[in-house]
C-alpha positions as CSV (number, residue, x, y, z in Angstrom):
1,X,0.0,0.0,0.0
2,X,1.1,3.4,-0.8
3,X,1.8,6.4,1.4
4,X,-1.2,8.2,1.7
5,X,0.6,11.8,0.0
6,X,-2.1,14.1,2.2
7,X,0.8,13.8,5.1
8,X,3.0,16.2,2.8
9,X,3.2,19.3,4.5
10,X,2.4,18.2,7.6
11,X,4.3,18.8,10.8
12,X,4.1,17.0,14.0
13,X,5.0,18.2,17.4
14,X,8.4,18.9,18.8
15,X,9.3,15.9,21.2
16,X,10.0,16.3,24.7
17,X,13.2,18.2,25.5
18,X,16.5,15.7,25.8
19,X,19.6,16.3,27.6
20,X,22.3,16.0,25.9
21,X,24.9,14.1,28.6
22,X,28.7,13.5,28.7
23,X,28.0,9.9,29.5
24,X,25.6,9.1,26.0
25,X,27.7,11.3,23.7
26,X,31.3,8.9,25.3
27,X,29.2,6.1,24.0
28,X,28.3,7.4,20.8
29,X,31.8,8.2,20.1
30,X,32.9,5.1,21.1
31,X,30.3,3.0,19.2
32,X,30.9,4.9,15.8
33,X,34.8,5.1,16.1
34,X,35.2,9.3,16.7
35,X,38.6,9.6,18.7
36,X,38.4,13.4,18.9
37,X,39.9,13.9,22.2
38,X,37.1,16.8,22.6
39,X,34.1,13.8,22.3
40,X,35.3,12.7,25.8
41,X,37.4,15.4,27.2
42,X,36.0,18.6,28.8
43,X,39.5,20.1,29.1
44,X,39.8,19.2,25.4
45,X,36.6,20.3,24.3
46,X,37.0,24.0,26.5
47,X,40.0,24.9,25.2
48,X,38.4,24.6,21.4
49,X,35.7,27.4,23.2
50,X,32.9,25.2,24.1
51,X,31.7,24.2,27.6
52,X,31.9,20.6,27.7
53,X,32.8,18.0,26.0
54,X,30.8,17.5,22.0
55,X,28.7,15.4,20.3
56,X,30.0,13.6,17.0
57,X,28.1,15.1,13.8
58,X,26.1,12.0,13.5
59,X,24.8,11.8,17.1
60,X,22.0,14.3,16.5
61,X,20.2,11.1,15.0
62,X,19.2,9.9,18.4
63,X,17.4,12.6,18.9
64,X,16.0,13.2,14.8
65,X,14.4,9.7,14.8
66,X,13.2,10.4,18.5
67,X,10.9,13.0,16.3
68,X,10.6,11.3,12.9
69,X,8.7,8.5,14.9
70,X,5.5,11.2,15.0
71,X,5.6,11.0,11.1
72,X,6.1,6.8,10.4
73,X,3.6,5.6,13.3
74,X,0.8,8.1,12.3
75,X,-2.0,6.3,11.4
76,X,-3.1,8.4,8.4
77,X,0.5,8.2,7.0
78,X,-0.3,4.7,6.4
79,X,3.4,3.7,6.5
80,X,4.0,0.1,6.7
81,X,6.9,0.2,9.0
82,X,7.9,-3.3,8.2
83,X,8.5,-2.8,4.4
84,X,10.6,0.7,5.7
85,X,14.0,1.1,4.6
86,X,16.5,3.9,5.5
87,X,17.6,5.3,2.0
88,X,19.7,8.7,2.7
89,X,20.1,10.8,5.9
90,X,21.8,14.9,6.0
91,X,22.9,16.7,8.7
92,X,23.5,20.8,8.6
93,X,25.2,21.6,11.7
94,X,24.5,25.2,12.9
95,X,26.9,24.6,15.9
96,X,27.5,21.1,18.0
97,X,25.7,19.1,20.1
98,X,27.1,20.1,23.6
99,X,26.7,17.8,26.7
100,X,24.0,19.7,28.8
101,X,22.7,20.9,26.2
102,X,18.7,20.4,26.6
103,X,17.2,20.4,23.1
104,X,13.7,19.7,21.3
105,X,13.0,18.6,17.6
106,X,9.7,18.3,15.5
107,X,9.5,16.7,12.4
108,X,7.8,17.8,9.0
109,X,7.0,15.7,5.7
110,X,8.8,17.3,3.1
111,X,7.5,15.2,0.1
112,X,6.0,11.9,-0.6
113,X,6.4,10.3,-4.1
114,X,6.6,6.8,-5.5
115,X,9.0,5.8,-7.7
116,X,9.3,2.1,-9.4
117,X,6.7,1.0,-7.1
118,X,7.9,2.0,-3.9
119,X,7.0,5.1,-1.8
120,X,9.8,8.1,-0.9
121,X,9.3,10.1,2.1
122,X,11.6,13.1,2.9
123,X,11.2,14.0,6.4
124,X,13.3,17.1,8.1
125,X,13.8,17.1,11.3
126,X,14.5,20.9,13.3
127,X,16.6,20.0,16.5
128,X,17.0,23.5,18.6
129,X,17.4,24.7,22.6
130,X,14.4,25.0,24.5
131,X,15.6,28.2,24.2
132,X,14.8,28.2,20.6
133,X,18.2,28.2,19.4
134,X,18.7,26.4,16.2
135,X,21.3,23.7,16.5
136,X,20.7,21.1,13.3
137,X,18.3,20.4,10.8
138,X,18.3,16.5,10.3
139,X,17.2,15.7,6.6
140,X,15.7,11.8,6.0
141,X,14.7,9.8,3.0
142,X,12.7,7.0,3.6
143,X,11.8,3.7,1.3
144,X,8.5,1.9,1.7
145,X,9.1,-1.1,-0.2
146,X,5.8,-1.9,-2.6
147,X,4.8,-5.2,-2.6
148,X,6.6,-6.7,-5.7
């Protein structure tokens, strides 16, 4: 079944705020291989001028797909989330992810298309402060395999 394409447009609301901790972003490093001293290092990451230790550029997705779920589990989206694949994924950083950092994200549907029988949703993803402060904008393709 399809995507229903009457989701395009549509923007859900922003998840609950997340903390950003020390102890999640020294796992993240450590589970993707980022050995920049500053990942894990609070001296390190001060004296490059921020106030604790920062994120790698990919972690933001922990807290992207925290908001994308709005979008796939909607009812009226009529995703099938077992025939979902994750087809492309963009970050543009507007500064990084800093432990204690206590951010929010809501997700929009972009565009939904088929294309040789499948359906294509682009989903972006706004990640700011609770202060409103922009931080990333988290860009998503996702593949709904059709049925053949």
């Amino acid at each position: 079944m399809p995507v229903n394409p009457a989701v395009q447009g549509r923007t859900y609301p922003a998840i609950r705020p997340y903390v950003v901790s020390r102890a999640k972003i020294g796992e993240f490093a450590a589970a993707v291989g980022a050995s920049d001293p500053a990942h894990t290092d609070p001296v390190a990451a001060r004296e490059r001028g921020f106030a604790d230790v920062i994120a790698p550029p990919t972690f933001a997705i922990l807290i992207a797909q925290q908001a994308e779920g709005a979008a796939i589990l909607d009812p009226e989206a009529e995703i099938d989330f077992a025939r979902l694949v994750h087809g492309e994924q963009s970050f543009t950083h507007h500064r990084p992810l800093v432990a204690g950092d206590e951010v929010t994200a809501a997700t929009t549907v972009d565009s939904v298309r088929s294309a040789g029988g499948h359906s294509m949703v682009t989903l972006s993803t706004a990640i700011q402060t609770v202060a409103g402060e922009p931080v990333c904008a988290a860009r998503s393709v996702l593949v709904i395999r059709g049925d053949a």
